[in-house]
N, C-alpha and C positions, 0 to 999 in steps of 0.2 A: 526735631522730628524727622525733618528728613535723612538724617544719619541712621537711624534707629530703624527705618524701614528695611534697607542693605542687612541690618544684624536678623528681622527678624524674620527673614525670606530665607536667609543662608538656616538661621535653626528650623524652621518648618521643614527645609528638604534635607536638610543632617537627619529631620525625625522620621522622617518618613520611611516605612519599610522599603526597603528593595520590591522592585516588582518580579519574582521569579517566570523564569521561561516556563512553557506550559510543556509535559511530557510531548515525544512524540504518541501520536495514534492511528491508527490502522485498522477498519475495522469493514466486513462486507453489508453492503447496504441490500443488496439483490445478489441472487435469488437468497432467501430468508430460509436461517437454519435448519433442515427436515424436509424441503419443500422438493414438492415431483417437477422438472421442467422437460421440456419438451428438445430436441437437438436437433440442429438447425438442419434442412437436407443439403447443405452444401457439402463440398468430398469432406473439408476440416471439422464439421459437424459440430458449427461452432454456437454457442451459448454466451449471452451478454453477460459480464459482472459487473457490477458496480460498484465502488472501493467510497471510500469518505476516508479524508486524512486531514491532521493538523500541517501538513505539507505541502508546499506546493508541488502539484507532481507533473512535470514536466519529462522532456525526452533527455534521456541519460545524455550527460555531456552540453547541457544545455544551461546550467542552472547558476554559473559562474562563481560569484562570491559567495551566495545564499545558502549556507548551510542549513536553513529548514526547507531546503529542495531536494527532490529527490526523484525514485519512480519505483514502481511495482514489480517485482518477481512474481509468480503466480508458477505452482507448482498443483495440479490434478494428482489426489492421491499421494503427499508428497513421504509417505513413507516407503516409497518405492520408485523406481527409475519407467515403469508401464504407461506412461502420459505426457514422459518428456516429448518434447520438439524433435525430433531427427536432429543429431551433432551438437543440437542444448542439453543444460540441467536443469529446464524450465518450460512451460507448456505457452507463455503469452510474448506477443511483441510488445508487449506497454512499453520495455524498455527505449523504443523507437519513437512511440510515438508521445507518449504521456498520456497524463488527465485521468479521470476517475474510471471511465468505461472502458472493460476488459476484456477481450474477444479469449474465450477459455475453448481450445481446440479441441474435445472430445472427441474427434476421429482421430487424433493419436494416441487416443486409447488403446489395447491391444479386444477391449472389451468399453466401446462407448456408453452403451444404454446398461442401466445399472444404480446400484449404488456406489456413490463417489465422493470424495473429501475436496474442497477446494481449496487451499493453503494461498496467503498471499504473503510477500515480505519488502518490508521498505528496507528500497535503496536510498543509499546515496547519489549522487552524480558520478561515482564513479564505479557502482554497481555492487558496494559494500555494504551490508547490514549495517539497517542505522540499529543502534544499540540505548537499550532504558533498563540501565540497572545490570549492564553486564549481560542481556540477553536481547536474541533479535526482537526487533517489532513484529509481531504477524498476527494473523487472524485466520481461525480453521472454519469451517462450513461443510455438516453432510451435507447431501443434496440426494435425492433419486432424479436418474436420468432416462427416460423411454424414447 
């Protein structure tokens, strides 16, 4: 009997499926699709976002071995270049700091209050689309802004 325990441990975990990695996700939690928010009176006229990811999202260059690390790009509007950062192709410092909450600069708007798109995109650590299926990860959100 006790020989027989070794063969029957080894076939239970030969049977066993694989446990597959789960996709990456990217997705905004706040402000919620459609919705009116308010911009902040500081000069950046800035608005909170909130991301939820299967990632951890840390600050670019942080994340070491961990391939499901990464960090947020965030682009206002991002089929156009009107919300970038001065000398970015991106409107958020997530990539500094990390974590879910996203300070979205609406004063480099050239037109803050409005209707707006929020676009977010997961990086990698070293500021590369992570990719699901040959395409980036992201997540769009209208929003109105007054």
């Amino acid at each position: 009997m006790p020989r027989l325990l070794p063969l029957l441990l080894l076939a239970l975990t030969a049977a066993a499926p694989a446990q597959a990695e789960e996709p990456p996700i990217l997705e905004v939690v706040w402000p919620p699709a459609g919705s009116t928010v308010e911009i902040g009176s500081d000069p950046l006229g800035v608005v909170g976002v909130v991301v939820r990811s299967n990632f951890r999202l840390m600050p670019a260059g942080s994340c070491g071995e961990d391939a499901r690390c990464g960090h947020v790009h965030m682009r206002i509007d991002p089929d156009g270049d009107s919300c970038n950062l001065p000398g970015r192709s991106y409107n958020s410092m997530n990539s500094d700091f990390g974590g879910d909450l996203i300070k979205a600069n609406l004063g480099a708007c050239a037109e803050p209050k409005g209707p707006h798109v929020i676009g977010v995109l997961l990086a990698d650590d070293h500021h590369q689309p992570v990719l699901l299926e040959g395409r980036p990860v992201t997540a769009l959100v209208p929003i109105v802004v007054k």
